[in-house]
C-alpha positions in Angstrom: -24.6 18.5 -22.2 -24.7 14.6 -22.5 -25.1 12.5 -19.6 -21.3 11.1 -19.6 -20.1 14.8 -20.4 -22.3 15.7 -16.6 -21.0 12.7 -14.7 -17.7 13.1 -16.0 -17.8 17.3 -14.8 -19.0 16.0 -11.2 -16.7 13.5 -10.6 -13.2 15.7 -11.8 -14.3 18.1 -8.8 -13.2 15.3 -6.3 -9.8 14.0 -5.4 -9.6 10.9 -3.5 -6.7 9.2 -1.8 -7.2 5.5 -0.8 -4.9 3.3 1.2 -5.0 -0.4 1.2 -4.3 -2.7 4.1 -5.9 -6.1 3.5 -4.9 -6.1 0.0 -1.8 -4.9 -2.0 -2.5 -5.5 -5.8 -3.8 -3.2 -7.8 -5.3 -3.4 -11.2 -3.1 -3.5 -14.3 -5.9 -0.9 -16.2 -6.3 1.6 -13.3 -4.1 3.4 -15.2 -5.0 6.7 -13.4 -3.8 5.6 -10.2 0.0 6.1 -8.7 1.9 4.1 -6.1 3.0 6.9 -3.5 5.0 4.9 -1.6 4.6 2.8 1.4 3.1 3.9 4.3 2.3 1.5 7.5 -1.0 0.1 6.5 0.3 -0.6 3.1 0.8 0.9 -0.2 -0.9 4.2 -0.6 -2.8 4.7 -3.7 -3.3 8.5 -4.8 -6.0 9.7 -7.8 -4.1 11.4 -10.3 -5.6 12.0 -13.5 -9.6 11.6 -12.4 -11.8 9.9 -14.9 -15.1 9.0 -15.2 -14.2 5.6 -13.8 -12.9 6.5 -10.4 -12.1 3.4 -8.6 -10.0 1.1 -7.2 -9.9 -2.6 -7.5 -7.8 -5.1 -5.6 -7.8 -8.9 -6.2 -6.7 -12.0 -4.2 -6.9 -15.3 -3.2 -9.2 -15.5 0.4 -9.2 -18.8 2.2 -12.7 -19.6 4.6 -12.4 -21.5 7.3 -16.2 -22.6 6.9 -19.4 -22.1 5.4 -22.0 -20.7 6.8 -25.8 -19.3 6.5 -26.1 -16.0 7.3 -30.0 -16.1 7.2 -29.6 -18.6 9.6 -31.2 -16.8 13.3 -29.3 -19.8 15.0 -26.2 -19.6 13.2 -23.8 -18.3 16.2 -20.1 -18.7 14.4 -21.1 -16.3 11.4 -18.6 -13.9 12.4 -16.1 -16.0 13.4 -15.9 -17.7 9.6 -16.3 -14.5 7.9 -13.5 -12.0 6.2 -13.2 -8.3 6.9 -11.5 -6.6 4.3 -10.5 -3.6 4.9 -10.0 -0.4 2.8 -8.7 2.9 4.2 -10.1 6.5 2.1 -9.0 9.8 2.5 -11.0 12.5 1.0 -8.4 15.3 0.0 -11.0 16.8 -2.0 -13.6 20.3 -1.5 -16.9 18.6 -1.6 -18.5 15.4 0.2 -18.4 11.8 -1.6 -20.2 8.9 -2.1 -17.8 6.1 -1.8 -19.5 2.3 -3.0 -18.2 -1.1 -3.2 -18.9 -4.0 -5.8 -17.5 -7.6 -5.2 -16.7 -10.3 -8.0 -15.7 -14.1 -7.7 -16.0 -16.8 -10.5 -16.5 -19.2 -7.4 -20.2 -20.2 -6.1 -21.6 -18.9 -3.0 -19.7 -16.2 -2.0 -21.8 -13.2 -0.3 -20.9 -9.9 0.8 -21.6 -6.8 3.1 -20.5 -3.4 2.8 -20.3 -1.2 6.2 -17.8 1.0 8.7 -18.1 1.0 12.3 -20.1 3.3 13.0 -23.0 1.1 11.9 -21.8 -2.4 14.1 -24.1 -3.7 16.2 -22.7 -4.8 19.5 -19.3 -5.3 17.3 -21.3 -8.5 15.1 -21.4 -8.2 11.0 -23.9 -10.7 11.7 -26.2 -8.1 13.7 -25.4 -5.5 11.7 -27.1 -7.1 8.5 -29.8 -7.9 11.0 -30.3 -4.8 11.6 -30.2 -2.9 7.9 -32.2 -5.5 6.0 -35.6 -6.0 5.8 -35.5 -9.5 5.6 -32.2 -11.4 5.8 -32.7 -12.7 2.3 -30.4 -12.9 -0.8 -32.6 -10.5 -2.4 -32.3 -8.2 0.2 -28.8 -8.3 0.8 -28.3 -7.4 -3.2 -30.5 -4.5 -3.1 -28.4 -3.5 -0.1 -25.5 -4.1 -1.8 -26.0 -2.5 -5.1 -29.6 -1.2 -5.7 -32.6 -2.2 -6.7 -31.6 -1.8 -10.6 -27.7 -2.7 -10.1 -27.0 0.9 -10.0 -26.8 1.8 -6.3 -26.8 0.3 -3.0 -25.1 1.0 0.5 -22.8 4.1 0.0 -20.0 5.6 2.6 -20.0 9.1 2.7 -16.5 11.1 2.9 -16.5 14.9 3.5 -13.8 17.1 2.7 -10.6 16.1 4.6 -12.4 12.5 6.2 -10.3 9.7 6.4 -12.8 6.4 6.8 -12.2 2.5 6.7 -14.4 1.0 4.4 -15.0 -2.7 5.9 -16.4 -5.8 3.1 -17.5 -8.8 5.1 -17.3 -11.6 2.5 -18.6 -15.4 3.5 -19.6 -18.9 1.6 -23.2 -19.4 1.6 -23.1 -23.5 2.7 -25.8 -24.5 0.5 -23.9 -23.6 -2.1 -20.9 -25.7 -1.6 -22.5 -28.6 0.9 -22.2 -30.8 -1.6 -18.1 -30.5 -2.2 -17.9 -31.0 1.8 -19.6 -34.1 2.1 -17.8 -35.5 -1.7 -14.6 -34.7 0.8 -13.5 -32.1 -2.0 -11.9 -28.5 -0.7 -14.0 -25.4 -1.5 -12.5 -23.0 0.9 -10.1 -21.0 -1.4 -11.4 -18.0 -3.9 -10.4 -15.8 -5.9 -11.9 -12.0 -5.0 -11.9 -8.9 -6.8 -12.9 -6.4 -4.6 -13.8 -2.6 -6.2 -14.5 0.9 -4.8 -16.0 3.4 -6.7 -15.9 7.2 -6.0 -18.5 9.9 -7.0 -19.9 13.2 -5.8 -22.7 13.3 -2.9 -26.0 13.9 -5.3 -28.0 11.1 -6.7 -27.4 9.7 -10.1 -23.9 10.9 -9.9 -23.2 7.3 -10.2 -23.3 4.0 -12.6 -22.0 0.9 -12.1 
């Protein structure tokens, strides 16, 4: 059986309901999603006809207050410039999942951190990297984010029945814009494509 025939067999044993709160636009080509109507955090969004490609991907327009540096050990107002988006899952399915993220902007600097709750340190995004990288380096916030080789990185896990709040921290790195600030120019507003992606609880079950 070929390799897309396997992954495609794993992933049509899960059914995954995710609910948005932070955002509220959903991709034109998610064509195997449904809008189920609207519950209080927000427009639910059900998988229908499961594909090799489950996910979900919401875009919009995020506004910083400031930029920051997140390597920075004396940087004390990371949190307080940062964006938690927020991204609610439901696991209707039989089996566990592996729920990822990925994170796309066209502007410079922009950085990004996948967790839930039950990893924050004393309730600080900026701790919690502290405390799940081994270095607080660009690098190593990539691996952490998607793998070594693009094709991984920091997964959420949802057994049968779980309901779980998938959190993206996104932040401007200020080396990247420091130059806009001082020219008196406005770099604050960006356009963000956040993406989850579902598939079964067994490595290589998943490709970016």
């Amino acid at each position: 059986m070929s390799k897309i025939k396997k992954l495609s067999a794993v992933v049509m044993a899960l059914t995954l309901v995710l609910c948005i709160g932070y955002f509220s636009v959903m991709s034109p080509t998610s064509a195997w999603f449904y809008n189920s109507g609207v519950i209080d955090s927000g427009d639910s969004f059900v998988f229908g006809d499961l594909s090799v490609d489950t996910s979900f991907t919401s875009k919009s327009v995020q506004v910083f207050d400031g930029a920051t540096k997140f390597a920075d050990p004396d940087e004390i107002l990371f949190d307080d410039v940062i964006k938690v988006n927020e991204i609610h899952v439901y696991n209707s399915g039989t089996i566990p999942a592996r729920v990822y993220a990925d994170v796309r902007t066209s502007g410079e600097g922009l950085r990004w951190f996948v967790y839930d709750d039950s990893m924050l340190v004393d309730g600080s995004v900026k701790k919690t990297i502290e405390s799940v990288l081994p270095e607080m380096t660009d690098s190593a916030l990539m691996q952490y984010n998607v793998g070594e080789d693009g094709n991984g990185g920091h997964y959420i896990i949802l057994n049968p029945g779980e309901i779980a709040t998938v959190k993206v921290a996104t932040w401007i790195e200020y080396d990247f814009v420091k130059g806009d600030i001082e020219n008196g120019e406005e770099s604050d507003s960006y356009d963000v494509e956040i993406s989850l992606i579902a598939a079964q609880d067994v490595d290589g079950a998943f490709e970016r």
